[in-house]
C-alpha positions as a Markdown table, in Angstrom:
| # | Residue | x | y | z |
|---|---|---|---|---|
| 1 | Unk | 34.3 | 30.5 | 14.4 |
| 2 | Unk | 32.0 | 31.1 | 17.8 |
| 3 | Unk | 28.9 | 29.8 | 17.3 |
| 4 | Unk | 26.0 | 32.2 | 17.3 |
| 5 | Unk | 23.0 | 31.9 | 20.2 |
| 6 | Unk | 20.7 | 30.9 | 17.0 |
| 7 | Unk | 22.9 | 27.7 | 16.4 |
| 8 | Unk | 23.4 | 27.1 | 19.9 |
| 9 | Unk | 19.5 | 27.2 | 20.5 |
| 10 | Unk | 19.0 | 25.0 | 17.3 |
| 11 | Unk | 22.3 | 22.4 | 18.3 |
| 12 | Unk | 20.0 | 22.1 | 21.9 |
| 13 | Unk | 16.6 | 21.9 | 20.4 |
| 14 | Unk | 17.9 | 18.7 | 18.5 |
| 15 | Unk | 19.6 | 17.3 | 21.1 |
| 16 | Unk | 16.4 | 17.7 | 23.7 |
| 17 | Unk | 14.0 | 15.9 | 20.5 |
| 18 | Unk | 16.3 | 12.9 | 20.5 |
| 19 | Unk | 16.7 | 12.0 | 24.0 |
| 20 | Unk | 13.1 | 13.0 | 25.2 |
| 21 | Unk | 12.2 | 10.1 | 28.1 |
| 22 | Unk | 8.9 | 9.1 | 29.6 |
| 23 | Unk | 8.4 | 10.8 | 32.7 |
| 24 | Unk | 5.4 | 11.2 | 35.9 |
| 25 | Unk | 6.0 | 14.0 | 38.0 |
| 26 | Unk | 5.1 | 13.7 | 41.5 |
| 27 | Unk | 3.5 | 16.6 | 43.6 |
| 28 | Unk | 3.0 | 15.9 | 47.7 |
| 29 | Unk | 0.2 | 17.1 | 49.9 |
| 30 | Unk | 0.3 | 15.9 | 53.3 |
| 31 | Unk | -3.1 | 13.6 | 53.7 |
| 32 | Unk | -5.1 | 11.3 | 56.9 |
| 33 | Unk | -6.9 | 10.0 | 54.4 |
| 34 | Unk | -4.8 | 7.0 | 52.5 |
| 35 | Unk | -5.8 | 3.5 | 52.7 |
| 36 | Unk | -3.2 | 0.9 | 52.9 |
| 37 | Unk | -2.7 | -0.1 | 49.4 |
| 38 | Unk | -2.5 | 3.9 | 48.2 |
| 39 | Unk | 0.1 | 5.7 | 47.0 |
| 40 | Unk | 2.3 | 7.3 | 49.0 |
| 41 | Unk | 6.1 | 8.5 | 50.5 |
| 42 | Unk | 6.2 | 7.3 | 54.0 |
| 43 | Unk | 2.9 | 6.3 | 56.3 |
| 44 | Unk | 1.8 | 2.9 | 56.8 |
| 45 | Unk | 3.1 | 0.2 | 54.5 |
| 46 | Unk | 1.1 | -2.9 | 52.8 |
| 47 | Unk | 1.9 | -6.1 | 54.2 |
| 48 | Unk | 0.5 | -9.1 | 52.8 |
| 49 | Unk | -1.1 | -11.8 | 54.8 |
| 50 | Unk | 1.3 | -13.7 | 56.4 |
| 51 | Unk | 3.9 | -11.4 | 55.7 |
| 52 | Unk | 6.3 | -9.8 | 58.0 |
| 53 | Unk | 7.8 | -6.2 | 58.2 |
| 54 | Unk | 11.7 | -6.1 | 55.9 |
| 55 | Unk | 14.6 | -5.8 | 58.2 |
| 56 | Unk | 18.3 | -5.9 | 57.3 |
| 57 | Unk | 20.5 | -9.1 | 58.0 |
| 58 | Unk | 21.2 | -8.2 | 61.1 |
| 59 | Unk | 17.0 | -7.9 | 62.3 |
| 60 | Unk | 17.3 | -4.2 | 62.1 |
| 61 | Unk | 14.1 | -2.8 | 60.6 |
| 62 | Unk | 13.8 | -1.3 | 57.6 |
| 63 | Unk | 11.3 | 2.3 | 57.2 |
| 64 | Unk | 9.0 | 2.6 | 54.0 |
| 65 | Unk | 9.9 | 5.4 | 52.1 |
| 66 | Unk | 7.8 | 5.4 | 49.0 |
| 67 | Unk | 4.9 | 3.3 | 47.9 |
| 68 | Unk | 3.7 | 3.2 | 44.0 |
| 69 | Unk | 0.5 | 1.9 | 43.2 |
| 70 | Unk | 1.0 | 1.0 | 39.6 |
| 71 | Unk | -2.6 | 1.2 | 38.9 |
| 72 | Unk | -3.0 | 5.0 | 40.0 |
| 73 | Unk | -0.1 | 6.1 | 37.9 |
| 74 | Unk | -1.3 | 7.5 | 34.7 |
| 75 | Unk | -0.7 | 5.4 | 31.2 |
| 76 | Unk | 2.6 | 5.0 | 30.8 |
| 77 | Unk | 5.7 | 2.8 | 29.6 |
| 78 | Unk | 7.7 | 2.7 | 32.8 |
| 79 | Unk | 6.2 | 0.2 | 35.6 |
| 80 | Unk | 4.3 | -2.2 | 35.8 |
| 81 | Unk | 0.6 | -2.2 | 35.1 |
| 82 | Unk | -0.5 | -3.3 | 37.9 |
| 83 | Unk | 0.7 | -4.2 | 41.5 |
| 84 | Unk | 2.3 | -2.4 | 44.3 |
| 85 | Unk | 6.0 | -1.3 | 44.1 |
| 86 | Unk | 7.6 | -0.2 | 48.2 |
| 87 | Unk | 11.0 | 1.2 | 48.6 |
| 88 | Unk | 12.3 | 0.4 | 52.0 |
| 89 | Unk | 15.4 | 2.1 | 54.0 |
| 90 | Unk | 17.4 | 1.6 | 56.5 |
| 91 | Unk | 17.7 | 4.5 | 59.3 |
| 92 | Unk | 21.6 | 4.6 | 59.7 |
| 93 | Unk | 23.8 | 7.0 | 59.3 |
| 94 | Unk | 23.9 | 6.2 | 55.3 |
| 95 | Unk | 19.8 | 6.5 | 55.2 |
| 96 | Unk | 20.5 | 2.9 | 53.9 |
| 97 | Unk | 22.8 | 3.3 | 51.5 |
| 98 | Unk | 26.1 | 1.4 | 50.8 |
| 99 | Unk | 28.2 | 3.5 | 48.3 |
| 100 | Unk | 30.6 | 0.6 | 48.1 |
| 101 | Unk | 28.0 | -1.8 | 46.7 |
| 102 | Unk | 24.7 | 0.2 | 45.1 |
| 103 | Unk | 23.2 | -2.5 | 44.6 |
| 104 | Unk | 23.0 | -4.5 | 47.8 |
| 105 | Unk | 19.5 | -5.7 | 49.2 |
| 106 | Unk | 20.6 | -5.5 | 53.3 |
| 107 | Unk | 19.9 | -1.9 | 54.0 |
| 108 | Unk | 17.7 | -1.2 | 51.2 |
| 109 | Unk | 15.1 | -3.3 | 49.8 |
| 110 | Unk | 12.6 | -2.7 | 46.9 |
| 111 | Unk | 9.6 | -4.9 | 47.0 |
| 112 | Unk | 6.9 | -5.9 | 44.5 |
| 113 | Unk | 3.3 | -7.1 | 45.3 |
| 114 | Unk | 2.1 | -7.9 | 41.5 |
| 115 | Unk | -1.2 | -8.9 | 43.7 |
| 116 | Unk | -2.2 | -7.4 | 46.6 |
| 117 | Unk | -6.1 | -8.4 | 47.8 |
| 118 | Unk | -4.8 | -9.9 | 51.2 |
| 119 | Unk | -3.2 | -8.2 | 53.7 |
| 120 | Unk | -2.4 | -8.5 | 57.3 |
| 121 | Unk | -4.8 | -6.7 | 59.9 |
| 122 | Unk | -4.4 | -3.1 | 59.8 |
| 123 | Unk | -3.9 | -2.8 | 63.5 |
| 124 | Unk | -1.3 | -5.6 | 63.7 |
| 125 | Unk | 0.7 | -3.7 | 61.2 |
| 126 | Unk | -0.3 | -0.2 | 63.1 |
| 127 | Unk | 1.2 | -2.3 | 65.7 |
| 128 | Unk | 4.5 | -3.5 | 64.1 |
| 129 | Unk | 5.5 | -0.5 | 62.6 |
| 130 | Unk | 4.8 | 1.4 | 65.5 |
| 131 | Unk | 7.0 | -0.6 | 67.5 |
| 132 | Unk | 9.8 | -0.3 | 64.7 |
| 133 | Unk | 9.2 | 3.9 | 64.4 |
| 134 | Unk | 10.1 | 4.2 | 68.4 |
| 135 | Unk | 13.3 | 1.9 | 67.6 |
| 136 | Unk | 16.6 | 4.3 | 68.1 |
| 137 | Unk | 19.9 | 4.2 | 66.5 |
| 138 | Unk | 23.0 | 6.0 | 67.8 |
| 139 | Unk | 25.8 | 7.1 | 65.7 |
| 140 | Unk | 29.1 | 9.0 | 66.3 |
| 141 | Unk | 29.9 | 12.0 | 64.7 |
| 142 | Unk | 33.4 | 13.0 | 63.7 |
| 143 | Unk | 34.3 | 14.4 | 67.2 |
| 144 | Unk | 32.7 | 11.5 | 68.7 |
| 145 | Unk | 30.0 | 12.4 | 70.1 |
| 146 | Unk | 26.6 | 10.5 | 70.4 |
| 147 | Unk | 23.6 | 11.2 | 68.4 |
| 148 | Unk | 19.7 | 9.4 | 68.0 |
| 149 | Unk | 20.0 | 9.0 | 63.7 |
| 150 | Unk | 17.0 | 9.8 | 62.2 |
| 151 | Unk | 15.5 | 9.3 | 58.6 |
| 152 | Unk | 15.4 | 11.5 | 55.6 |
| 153 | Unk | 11.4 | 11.6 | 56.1 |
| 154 | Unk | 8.7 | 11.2 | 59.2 |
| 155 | Unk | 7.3 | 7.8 | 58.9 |
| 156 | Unk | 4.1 | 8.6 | 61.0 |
| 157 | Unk | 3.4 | 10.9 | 58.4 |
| 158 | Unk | 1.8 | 10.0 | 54.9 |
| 159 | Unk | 2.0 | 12.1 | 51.9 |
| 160 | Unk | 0.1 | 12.0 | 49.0 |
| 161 | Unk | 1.3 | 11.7 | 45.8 |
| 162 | Unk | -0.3 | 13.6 | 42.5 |
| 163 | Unk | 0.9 | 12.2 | 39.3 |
| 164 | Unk | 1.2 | 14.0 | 35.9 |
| 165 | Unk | 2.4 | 12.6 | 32.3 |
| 166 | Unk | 4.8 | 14.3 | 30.7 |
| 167 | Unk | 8.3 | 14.2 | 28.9 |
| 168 | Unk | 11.7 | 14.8 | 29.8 |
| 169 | Unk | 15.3 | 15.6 | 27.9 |
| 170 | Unk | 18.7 | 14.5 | 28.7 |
| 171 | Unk | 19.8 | 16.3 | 31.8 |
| 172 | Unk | 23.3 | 18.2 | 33.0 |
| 173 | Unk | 24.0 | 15.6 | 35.5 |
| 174 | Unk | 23.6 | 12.1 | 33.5 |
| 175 | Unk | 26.4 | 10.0 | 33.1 |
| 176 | Unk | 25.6 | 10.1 | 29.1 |
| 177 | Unk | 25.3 | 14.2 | 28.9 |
| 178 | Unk | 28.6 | 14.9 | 28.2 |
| 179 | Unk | 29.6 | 12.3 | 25.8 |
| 180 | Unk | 26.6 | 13.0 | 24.0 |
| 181 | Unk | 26.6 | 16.9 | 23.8 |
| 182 | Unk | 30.6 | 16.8 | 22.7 |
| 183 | Unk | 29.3 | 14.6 | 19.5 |
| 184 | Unk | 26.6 | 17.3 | 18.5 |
| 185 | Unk | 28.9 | 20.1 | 19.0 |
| 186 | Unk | 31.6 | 18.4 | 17.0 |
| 187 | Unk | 29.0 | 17.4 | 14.1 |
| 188 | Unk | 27.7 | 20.7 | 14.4 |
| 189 | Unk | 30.7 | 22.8 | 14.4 |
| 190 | Unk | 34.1 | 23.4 | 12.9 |
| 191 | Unk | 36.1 | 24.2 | 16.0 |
| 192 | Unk | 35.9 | 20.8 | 18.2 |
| 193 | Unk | 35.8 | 20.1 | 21.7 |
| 194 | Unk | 36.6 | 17.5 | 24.2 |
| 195 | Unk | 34.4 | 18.2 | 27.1 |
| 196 | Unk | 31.3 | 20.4 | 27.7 |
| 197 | Unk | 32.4 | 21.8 | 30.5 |
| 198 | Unk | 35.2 | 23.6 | 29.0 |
| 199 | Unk | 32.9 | 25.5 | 27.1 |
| 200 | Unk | 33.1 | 29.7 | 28.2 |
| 201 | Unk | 31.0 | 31.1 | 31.0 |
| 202 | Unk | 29.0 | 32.8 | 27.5 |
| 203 | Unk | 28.4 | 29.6 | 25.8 |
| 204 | Unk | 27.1 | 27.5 | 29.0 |
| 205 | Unk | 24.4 | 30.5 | 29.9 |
| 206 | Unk | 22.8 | 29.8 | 26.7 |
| 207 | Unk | 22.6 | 26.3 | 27.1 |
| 208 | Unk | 21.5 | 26.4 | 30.6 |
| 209 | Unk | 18.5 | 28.2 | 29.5 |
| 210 | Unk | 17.0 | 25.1 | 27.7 |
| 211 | Unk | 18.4 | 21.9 | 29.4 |
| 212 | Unk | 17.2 | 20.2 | 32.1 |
| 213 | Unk | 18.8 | 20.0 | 35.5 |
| 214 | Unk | 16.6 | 16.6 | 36.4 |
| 215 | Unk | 14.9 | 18.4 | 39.3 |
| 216 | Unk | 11.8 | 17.0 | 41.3 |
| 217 | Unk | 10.3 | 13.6 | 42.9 |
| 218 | Unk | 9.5 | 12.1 | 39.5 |
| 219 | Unk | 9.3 | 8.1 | 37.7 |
| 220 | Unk | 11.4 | 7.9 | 34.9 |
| 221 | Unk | 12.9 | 10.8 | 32.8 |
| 222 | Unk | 16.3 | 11.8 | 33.6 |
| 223 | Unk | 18.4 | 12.2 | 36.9 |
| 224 | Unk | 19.4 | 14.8 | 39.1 |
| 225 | Unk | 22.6 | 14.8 | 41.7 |
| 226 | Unk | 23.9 | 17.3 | 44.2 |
| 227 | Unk | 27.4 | 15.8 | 43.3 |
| 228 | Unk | 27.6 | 13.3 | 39.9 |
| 229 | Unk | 26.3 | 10.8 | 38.6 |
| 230 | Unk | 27.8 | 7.5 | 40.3 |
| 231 | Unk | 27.1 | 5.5 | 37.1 |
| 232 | Unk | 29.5 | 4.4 | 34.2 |
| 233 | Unk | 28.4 | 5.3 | 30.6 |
| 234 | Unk | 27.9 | 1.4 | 30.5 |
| 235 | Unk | 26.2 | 1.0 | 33.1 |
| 236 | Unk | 22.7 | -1.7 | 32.5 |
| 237 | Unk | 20.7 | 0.6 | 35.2 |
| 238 | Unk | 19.5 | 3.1 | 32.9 |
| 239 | Unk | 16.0 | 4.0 | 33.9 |
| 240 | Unk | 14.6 | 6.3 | 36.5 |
| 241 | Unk | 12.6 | 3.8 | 38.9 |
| 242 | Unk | 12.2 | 6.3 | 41.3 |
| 243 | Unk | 13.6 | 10.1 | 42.1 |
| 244 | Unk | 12.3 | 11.7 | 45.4 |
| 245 | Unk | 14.3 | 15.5 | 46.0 |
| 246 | Unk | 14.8 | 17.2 | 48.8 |
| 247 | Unk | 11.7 | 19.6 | 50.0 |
| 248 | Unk | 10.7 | 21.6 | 53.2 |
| 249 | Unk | 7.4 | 23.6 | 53.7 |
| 250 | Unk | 5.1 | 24.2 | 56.6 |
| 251 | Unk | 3.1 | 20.4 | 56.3 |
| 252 | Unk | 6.4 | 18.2 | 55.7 |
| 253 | Unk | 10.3 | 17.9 | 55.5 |
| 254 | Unk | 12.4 | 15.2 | 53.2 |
| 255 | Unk | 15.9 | 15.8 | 53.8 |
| 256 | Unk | 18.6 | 14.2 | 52.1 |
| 257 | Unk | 21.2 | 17.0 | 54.0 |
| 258 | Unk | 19.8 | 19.2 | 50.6 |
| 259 | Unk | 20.1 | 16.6 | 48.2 |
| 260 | Unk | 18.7 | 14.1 | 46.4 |
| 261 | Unk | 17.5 | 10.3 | 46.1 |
| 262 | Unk | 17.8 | 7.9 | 43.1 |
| 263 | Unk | 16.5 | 4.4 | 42.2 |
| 264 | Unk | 17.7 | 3.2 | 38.8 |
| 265 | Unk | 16.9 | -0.1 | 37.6 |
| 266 | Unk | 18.2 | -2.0 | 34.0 |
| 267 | Unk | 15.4 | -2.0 | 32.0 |
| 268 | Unk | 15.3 | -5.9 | 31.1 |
| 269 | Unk | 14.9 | -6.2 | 34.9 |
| 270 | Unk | 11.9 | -4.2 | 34.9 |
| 271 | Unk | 10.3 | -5.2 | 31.8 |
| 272 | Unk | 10.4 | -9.1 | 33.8 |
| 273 | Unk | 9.4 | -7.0 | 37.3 |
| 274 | Unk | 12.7 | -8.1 | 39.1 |
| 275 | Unk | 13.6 | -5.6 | 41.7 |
| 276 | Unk | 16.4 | -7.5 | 43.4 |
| 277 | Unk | 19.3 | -5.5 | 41.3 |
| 278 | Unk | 18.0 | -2.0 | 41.6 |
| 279 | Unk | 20.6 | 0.6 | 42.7 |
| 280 | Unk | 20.0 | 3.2 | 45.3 |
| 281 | Unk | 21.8 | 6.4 | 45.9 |
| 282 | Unk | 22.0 | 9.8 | 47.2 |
| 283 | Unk | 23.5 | 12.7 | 47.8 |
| 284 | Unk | 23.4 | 16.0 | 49.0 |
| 285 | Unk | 26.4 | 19.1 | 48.1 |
């Protein structure tokens, strides 16, 4: 028996009302206006008094990509209620990622300030970032030619970030879709399944019409990927710290080569505000 599109609707409707997820969407409008301790992807960082600027082992330094402000989120049940939350990069050919070790803490750092009164001059850090912008790295492409690497965003340039509330379903690309969607369908119906993607071209239009796809700069909720998910089923980093996609308009660019960013973190981690285990990836199609 083929399922009808009624019973396909009502199998998705069910699935979305189970998984639903916390999520803050994030709009960006290009601002002058920020103060050190706002909000923000890219621009000039908080550093605390006596602090110094993250580099990787080997002195390199490190670029600010986002900044979260915990107390100018909306109310929620993701981070922290207070404090300041940075996500640092390296600018290598990787955009600091290591895809052999997501986790590692050289080439990408995420830092938390649960206090943040104290901070060090603005024009010393004007001064030490500055310094650390005009820094070049040279890379090799596959013909072996030299190239100046540059990051997926422009540090000079500080963006501000809008928050809204709101709720999110499973998506396509989580690790969990699959396995999940192949038990509803085999509750559901008589003839089974092993995969969802094995489904006909007929069946998956109608359920591309009401899942998500994951899309958009967003805290929590569900991932998106220009390839797969790099997770196992398993795997303890199961929330959405952080998920900033690809965009291009007249005021800004972030490019991932077309793809997207992820920061997930296990939520026992987060609930203690440890941030030396959070996994960073990316990738574009």
């Amino acid at each position: 028996m083929i399922p009808t599109q009624e019973q396909i609707e009502q199998l998705v409707a069910d699935l979305n009302a189970t998984t639903q997820r916390e999520m803050i969407r994030i709009k960006l409008s290009l601002s002058n206006n920020l103060t050190l301790t706002d909000s923000k992807f890219g621009g000039m960082p908080y550093v605390p008094k006596g602090g110094s600027l993250p580099t990787s082992a080997e002195g390199k330094p490190l670029f600010m990509l986002a900044q979260i402000n915990c107390e100018q989120l909306p109310e929620n049940n993701i981070y922290p209620k207070k404090g300041l939350l940075q996500f640092w990069i390296a600018k290598d050919g990787y955009f600091g990622a290591d895809f052999k070790n997501l986790c590692q803490n050289n080439t990408k750092k995420v830092l938390y300030f649960p206090e943040f009164s104290d901070n060090l001059p603005v024009e010393q850090i004007k001064e030490l970032y500055e310094k650390a912008i005009l820094s070049k790295e040279i890379g090799k492409n596959f013909i072996g030619q030299e190239y100046e690497i540059e990051l997926p965003f422009d540090p000079n340039k500080s963006l501000a970030l809008n928050f809204e509330s709101t709720h999110e379903s499973i998506s396509l690309q989580d690790i969990n879709f699959n396995k999940l969607i192949v038990e509803k369908w085999n509750e559901t119906f008589p003839n089974k399944i092993s995969g969802f993607w094995g489904l006909s071209k007929e069946i998956l239009s109608i359920f591309y019409k009401f899942l998500s796809t994951g899309f958009g700069h967003k805290i929590g909720g569900y991932p998106d990927f220009a390839q797969e998910d790099p997770r196992e089923v398993d795997d303890p980093h199961k929330i959405l710290l952080l998920q900033i996609n690809s965009e291009y308009n007249d005021d800004f660019s972030i490019s991932w080569a077309d793809g997207v960013a992820n920061f997930f973190i296990n939520p026992e981690d987060l609930a203690k505000c440890q941030f030396d285990d959070v996994m960073y990836y990316w990738g574009c199609t």
